[in-house]
Each structure stands twice: as structure tokens, then as C-alpha cells.
C-alpha positions as CSV (number, residue, x, y, z in Angstrom):
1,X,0.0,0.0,0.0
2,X,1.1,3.4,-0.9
3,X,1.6,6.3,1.9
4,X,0.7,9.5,1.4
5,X,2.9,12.1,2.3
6,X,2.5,15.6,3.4
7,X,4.8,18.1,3.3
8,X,4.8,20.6,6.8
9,X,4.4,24.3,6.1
10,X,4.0,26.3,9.6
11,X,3.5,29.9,9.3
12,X,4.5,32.0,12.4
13,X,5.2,35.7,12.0
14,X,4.6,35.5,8.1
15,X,7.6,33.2,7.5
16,X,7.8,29.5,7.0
17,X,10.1,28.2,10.2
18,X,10.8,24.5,12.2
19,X,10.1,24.3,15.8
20,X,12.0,21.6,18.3
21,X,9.7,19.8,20.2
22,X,6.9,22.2,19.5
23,X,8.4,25.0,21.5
24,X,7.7,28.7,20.8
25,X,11.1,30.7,20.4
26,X,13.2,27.7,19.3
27,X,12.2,28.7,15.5
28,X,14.5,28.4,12.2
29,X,13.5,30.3,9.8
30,X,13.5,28.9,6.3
31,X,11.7,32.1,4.4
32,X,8.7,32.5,2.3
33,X,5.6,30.0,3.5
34,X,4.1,30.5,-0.2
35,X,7.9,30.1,-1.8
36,X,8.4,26.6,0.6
37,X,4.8,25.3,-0.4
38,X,5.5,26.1,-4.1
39,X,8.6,23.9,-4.0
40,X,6.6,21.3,-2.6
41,X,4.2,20.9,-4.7
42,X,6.7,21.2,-7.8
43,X,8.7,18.1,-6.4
44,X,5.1,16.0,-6.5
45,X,3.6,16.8,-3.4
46,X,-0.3,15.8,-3.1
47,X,-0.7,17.0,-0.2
48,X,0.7,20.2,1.6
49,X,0.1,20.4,5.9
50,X,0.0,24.0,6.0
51,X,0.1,25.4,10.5
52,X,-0.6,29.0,11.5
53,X,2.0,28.4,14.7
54,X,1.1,32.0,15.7
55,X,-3.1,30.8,15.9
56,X,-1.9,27.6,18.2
57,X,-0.5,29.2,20.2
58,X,-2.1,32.5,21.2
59,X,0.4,34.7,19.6
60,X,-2.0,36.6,16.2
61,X,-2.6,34.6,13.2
62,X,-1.5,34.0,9.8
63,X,-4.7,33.8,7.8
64,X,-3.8,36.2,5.3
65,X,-0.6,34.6,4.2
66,X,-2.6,31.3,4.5
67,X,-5.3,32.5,2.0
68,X,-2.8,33.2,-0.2
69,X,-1.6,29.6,-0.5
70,X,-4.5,28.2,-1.1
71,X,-5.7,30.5,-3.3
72,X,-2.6,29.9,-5.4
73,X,-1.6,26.5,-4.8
74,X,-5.3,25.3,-4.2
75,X,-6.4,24.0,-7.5
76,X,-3.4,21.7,-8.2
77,X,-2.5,20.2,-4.3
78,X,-4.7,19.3,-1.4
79,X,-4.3,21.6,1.8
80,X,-5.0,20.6,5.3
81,X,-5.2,23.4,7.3
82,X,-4.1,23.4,11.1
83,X,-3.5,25.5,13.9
84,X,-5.8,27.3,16.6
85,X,-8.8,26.3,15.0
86,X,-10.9,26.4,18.0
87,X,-14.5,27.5,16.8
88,X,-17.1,28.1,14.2
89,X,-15.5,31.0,12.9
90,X,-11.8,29.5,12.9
91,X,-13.2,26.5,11.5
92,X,-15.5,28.2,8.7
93,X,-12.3,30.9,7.9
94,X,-10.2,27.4,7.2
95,X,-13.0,25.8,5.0
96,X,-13.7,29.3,2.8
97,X,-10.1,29.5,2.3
98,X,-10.2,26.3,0.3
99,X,-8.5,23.7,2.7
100,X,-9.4,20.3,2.0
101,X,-9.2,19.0,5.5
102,X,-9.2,20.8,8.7
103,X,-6.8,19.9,11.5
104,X,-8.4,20.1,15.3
105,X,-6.3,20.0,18.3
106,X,-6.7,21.5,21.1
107,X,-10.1,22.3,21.0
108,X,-11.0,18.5,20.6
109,X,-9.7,18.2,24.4
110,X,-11.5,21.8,25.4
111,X,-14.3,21.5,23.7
112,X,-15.7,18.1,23.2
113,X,-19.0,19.1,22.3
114,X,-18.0,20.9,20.0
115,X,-15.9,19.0,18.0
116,X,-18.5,16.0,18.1
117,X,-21.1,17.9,16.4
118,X,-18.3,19.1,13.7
119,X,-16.9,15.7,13.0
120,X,-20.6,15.1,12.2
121,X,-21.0,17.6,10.2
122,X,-18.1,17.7,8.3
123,X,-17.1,13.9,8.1
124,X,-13.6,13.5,6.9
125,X,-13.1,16.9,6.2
126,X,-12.0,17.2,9.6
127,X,-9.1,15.6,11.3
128,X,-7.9,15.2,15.0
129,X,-4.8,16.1,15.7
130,X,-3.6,13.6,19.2
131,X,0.0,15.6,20.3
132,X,1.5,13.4,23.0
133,X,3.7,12.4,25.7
134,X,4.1,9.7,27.0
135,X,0.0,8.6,26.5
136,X,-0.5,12.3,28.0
137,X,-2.4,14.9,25.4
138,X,-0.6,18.2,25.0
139,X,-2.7,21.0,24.1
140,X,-2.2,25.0,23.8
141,X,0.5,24.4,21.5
142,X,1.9,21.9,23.6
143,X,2.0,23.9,26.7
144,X,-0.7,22.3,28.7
145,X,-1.9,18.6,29.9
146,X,-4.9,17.7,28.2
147,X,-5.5,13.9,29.3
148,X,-5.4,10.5,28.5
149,X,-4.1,9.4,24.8
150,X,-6.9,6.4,25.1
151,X,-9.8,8.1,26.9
152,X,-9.9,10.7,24.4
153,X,-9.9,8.2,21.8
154,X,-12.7,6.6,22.8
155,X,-14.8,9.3,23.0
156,X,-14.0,10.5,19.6
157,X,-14.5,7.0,17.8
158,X,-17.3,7.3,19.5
159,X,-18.7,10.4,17.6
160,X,-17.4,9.0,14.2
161,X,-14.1,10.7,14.2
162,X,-12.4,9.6,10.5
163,X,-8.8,10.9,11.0
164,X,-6.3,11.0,14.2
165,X,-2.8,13.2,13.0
166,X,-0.6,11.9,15.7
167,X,2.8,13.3,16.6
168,X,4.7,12.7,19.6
169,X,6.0,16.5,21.2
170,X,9.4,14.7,22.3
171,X,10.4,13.9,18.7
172,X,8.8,16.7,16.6
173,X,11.8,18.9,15.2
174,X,14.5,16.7,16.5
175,X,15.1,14.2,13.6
176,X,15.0,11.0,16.0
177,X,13.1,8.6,14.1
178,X,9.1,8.0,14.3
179,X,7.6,6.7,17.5
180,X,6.4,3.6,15.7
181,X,5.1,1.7,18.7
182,X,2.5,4.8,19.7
183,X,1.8,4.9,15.8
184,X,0.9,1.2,16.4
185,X,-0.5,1.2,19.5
186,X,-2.9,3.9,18.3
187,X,-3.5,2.4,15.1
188,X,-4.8,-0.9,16.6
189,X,-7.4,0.6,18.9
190,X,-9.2,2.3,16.4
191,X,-10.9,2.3,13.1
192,X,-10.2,5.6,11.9
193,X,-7.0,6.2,9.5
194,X,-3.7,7.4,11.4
195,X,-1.7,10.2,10.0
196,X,2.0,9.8,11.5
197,X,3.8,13.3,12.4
198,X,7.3,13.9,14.1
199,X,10.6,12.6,14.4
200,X,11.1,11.1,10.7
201,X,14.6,11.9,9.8
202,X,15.9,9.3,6.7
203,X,14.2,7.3,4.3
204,X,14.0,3.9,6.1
205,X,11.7,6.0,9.0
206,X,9.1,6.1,6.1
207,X,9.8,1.9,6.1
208,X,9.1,1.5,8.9
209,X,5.8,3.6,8.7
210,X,4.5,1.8,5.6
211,X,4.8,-1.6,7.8
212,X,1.6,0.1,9.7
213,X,-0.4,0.9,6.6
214,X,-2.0,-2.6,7.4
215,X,-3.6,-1.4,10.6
216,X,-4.8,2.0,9.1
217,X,-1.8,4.4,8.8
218,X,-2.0,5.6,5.3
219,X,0.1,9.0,5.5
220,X,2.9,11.0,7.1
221,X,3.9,14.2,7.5
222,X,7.6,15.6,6.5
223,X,8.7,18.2,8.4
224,X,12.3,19.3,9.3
225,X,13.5,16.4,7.3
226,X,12.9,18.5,3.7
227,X,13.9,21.4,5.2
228,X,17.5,20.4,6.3
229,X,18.1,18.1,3.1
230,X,18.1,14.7,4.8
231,X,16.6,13.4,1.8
232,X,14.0,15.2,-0.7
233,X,10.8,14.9,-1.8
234,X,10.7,12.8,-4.6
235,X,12.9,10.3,-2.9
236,X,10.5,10.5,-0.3
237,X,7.5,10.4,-2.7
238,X,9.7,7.0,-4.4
239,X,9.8,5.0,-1.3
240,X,6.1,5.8,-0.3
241,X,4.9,4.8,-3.5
């Protein structure tokens, strides 16, 4: 089975940058978002995981430079949007910008209600993004407890939810390899498809992911990997094919 794969674009102050670990101020600053996203999709990208860091985590937004993507780069790449999308109008700004799927995080641990009657409304249109430690849920862009991994699980397979983005906070940024046994572990206890975020720093990583396409993870998203040349794209995009 083939693994989709998509590339990270996170927005924070208008410029595309990496975090380590998810932590505000530990940026690198790799330029343009629009100018990173084009290069994406020029290398084969079907996918582009476009995050307004400043939205997550309190700090202003990006929607204007997001809008721009999408408007540009809409009609020939999928977008999933993600990143302080907390709320009808978050949510609805995300949508009417074009993004094909819409990435919830922290308000899926807030707001429960909430995000149950949008999973229903919007089906697979809406992802839920599980940051973790340990099996404990970070939320607030990774600066506040939000749980238990499992618990929250339940409840959301419980409300139909089609898509868990899961990225352990201890390898995001850091280029130490997948955490392949959460990927699992999370994988086997539900029926939704499992997107696998963080850590993936050489080609065999993305291996080692397709292993789990069997219990339901289909795609991955590349992050600090492109952007400090461990491999590119379309050698990614060869071994997930």
C-alpha cells in the first residue's frame, strides 16, 4: 500500500520556520511559506500540511498569508489546514479559504461538544490532531496537559471521528526517528486512518511507517527532514509509492 505524504508548512510571523519539540522561540527560519509550499508541490507533493504556529499558540494569526496559499496553490495540491482552529469561525475561515481538510487539536480536548457535532457535520473533512507524551495529550500548542491518549480516543471514535494526526511533542523537530510503537499502539485501537507526524529523519523512517499501513496508517507528515536536506521529496515520494 502506498503512503501519502505531506509536506509541513508552519507559518509563524509571516515566514515559513521549524520548531524543536513544539516550543515557541526555538524557530529556524526557512523564508517564504508560499515560496516553501510552491517547492513542494513542484517536487510532486499531493498533499501540503499548512500550520498558523502564531493561531496555536495564542500569539495573532497568519490567515492572510494562508489565504494566499491556497488561493494559489489550491487547484493543483490538497491543503490541510491546522492550527488554533478552535470555533465556528476559525473553522468556517479554514474551509472558505479552500482547505481540503481541517486539523483540530486542542479544542477537541477543550471543547468536546464541539468537536463531536463538527466531526458530524463535516465527516472527513475534519481531522484530530492527538499531540502526545508519554499517552498524555498536550494541548495549547503543547504547553498544557490535556489527558489520556486512550480516553480521548474513545470518545472521539465514538462520535465518528475519520482521522487522528498523531505526533509525539518529544520527537517533533529533532530528527529521532518515528515513534512507531505509539503509531501502532494507536492504530490498533481504532478504526479511523492514522496520519504519523514527528521525528522522521531518513528514508528507512518512512519503512518503517508503511509496515503500519496494514492497521490503518496511510500518510505522514515531513517536516524538518525536507527542510535540512536529509533526503527530498521525490525520494521521499519513491519509497512511499
Amino acid at each position: 500500500m502506498s503512503l501519502t505524504l505531506l509536506p509541513a508548512v508552519d507559518v509563524r510571523d509571516g515566514k515559513a520556520v521549524r520548531l524543536r519539540q513544539g516550543e515557541s522561540g526555538s524557530e529556524t527560519d526557512y523564508g517564504s511559506p508560499l515560496e516553501a509550499a510552491r517547492t513542494w508541490v513542484e517536487a510532486g507533493a499531493e498533499w501540503i500540511h499548512l500550520v498558523d504556529l502564531d493561531a496555536a499558540f495564542g500569539t495573532g494569526n497568519n490567515r492572510a498569508q494562508l489565504r494566499e496559499i491556497v488561493h494559489e496553490l489550491g487547484d493543483k495540491v490538497n491543503i490541510e489546514m491546522s492550527g488554533g482552529v478552535r470555533d465556528d469561525d476559525s473553522l468556517s475561515a479554514a474551509l472558505e479559504a479552500g482547505a481540503a481538510r481541517v486539523n483540530i487539536g486542542t479544542a477537541a480536548l477543550e471543547n468536546p461538544e464541539w468537536t463531536a457535532s463538527v466531526i458530524k457535520r463535516y465527516g472527513d473533512r475534519v481531522a484530530i490532531g492527538l499531540d502526545v507524551r508519554g499517552h498524555t495529550l498536550a494541548a495549547r500548542g503543547w504547553v498544557k496537559e490535556g489527558g489520556d491518549l486512550f480516553e480521548t480516543m474513545k470518545f472521539l471514535d465514538s462520535v465518528g471521528c475519520s482521522r487522528y494526526v498523531v505526533t509525539d511533542v518529544a520527537r517533533d523537530g529533532m530528527m529521532s526517528g518515528p515513534n512507531i510503537d505509539l503509531l501502532r499502539e494507536v492504530a490498533e485501537r481504532t478504526d479511523a486512518k492514522v496520519t504519523a507526524s514527528g521525528g522522521i529523519s531518513k528514508l528507512d523512517d518512512l519503512h518503517d511507517i508503511k509496515i503500519l499501513s496494514d492497521f490503518g496508517v496511510d500518510s505522514a507528515i515531513l517536516g524538518k527532514s525536507l527542510y535540512a536536506r536529509a533526503f527530498t521529496l521525490e525520494e521521499a515520494l519513491e519509497v512511499a509509492r
